[in-house]
BANU-942558 format. One record per residue (C-alpha): x negated, y negated, z negated; residue in one letter. Coordinates in Angstrom, 2 decimals. Example, Ala and Ser with C-alpha at 12.3 -4.5 7.8 and 13.67 -1.06 7.14 Angstrom:
-12.30  4.50  -7.80  a;
-13.67  1.06  -7.14  s;
This chain:
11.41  -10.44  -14.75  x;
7.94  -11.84  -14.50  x;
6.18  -11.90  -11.59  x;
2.04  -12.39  -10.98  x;
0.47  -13.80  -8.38  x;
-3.17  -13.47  -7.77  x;
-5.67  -15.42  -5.71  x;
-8.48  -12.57  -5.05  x;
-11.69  -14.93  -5.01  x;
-14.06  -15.27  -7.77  x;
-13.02  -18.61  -8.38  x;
-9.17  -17.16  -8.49  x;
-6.60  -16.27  -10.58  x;
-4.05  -14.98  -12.15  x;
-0.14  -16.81  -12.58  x;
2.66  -14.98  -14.37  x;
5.87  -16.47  -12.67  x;
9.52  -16.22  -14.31  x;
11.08  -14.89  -11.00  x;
14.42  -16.20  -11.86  x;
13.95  -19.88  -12.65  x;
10.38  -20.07  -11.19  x;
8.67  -21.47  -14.11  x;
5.28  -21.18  -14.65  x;
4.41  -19.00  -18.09  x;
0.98  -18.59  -17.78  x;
-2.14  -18.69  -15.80  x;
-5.94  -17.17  -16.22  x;
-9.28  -17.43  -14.22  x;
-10.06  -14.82  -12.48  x;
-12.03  -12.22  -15.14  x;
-15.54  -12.07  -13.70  x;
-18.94  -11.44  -14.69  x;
-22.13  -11.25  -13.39  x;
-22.41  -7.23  -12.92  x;
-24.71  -5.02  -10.87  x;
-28.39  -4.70  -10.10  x;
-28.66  -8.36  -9.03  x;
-26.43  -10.03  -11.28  x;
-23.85  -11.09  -8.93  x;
-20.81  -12.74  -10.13  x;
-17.87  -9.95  -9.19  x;
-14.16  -9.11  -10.65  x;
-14.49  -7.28  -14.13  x;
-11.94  -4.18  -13.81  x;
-11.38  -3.64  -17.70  x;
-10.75  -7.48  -18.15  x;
-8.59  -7.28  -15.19  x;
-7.00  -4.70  -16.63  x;
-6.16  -5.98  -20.03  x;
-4.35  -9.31  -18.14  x;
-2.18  -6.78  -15.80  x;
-1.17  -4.61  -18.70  x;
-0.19  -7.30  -20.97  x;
1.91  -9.16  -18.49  x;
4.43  -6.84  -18.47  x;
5.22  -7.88  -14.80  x;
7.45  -6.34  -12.54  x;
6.00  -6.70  -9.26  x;
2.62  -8.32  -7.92  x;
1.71  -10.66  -4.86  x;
-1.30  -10.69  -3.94  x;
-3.24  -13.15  -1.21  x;
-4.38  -10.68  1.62  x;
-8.21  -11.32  2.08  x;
-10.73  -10.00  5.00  x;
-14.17  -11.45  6.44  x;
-14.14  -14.72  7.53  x;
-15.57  -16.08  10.18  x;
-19.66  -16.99  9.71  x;
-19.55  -15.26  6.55  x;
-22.37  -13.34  5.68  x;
-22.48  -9.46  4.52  x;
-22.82  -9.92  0.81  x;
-20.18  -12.42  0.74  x;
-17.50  -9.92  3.02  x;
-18.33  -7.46  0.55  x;
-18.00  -8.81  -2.72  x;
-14.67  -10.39  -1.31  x;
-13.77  -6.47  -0.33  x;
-14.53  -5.06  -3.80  x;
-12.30  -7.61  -5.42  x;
-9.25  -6.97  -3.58  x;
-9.97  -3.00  -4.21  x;
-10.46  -3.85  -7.73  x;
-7.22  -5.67  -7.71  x;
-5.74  -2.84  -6.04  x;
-6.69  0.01  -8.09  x;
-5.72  -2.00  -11.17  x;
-2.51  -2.86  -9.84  x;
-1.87  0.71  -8.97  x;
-2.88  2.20  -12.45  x;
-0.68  -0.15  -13.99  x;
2.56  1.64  -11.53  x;
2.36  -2.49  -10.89  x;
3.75  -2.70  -6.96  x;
1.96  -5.02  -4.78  x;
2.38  -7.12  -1.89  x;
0.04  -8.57  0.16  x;
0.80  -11.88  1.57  x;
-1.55  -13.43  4.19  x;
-2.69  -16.70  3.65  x;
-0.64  -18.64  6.69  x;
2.83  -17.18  6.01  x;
2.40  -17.91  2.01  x;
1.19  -21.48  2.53  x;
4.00  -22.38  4.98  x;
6.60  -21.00  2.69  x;
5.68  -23.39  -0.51  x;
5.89  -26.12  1.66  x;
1.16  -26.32  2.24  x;
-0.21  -26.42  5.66  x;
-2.18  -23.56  6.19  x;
-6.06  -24.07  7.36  x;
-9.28  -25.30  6.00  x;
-8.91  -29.04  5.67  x;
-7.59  -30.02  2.18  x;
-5.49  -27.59  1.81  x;
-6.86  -26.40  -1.38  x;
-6.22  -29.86  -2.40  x;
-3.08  -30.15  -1.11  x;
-1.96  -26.71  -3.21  x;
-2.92  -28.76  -6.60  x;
-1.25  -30.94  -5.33  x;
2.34  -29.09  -5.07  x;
1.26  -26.96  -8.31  x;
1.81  -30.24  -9.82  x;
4.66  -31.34  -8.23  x;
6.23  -27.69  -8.99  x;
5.45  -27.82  -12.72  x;
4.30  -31.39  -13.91  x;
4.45  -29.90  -17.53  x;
1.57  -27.82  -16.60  x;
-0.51  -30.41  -14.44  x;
-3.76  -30.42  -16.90  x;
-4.04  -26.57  -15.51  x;
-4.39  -27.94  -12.02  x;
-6.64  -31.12  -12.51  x;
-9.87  -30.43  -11.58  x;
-10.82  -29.70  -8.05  x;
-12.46  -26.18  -9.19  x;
-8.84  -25.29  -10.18  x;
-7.60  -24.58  -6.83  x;
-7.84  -20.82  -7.56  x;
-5.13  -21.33  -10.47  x;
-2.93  -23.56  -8.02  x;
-3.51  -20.92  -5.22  x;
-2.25  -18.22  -7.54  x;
0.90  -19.72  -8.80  x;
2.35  -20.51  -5.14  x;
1.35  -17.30  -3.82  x;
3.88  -15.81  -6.54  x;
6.18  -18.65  -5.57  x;
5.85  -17.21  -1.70  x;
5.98  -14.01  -2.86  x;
9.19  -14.65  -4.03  x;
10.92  -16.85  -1.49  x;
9.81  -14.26  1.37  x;
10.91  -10.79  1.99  x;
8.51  -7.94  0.69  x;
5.68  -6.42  3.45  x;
5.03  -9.74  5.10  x;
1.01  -8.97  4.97  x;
């Protein structure tokens, strides 16, 4: 069975997971586009779409998102939409999610959760996980891809509804 996981952001992403050996079979950005009457950068539901249906996945874990502190009201809301895009996707698909906050699904990979390199420190174990895949994880912009793959690693080391 495959699994996804799925970093919310606009600079996340999408991992497919083999959920018995853990191998990584594939990874995408995040589908976005700039949308709307301003031109903001947001999650593109049909795109989103077309990656969910074609994974053929069994189950979903997602990173549970919310405002964050000194953020500003754009930003909570664009954040907002994307998990609700995520969602609805998900849930068209008959694609069951779990949400998996961020300190829980950090501490189960083996990352320490908070602010200070630890989107470094997930490329970091991405690489360490699956060297064979390391070129996915080498920039410092791909911490979205890195975040996406562990939190479908989480998702399968801890029990469902931990969100």
């Amino acid at each position: 069975m495959i699994v996804l996981g799925i970093d919310p952001g606009l600079g996340g992403a999408i991992a497919l997971i083999d959920a018995k050996t853990g191998a990584l079979a594939e990874i995408r950005d995040m589908p976005c586009l700039n949308d709307g009457a301003k031109g903001r950068r947001a999650v593109n539901a049909p795109l989103l779409s077309d990656l969910i249906w074609k994974a053929h996945a069994g189950h979903c874990f997602v990173e549970y998102v919310g405002a964050r502190p000194g953020e500003g009201p754009a930003g909570a809301f664009s954040f907002g939409r994307s998990k609700g895009v995520i969602e609805g996707v998900c849930a068209a698909a008959g694609l069951p999610v779990t949400f998996l906050t961020p300190c829980p699904w950090k501490r189960a990979v083996g990352i320490p959760p908070g602010k200070d390199g630890a989107k470094n420190a997930a490329r970091g174990e991405a690489i360490r996980r699956w060297p064979g895949k390391a070129e996915l994880f080498a920039k410092k912009y791909n911490h979205g891809r890195a975040e996406a793959a562990l939190i479908a690693s989480a998702g399968l080391i801890k029990p469902a509804g931990n969100a």
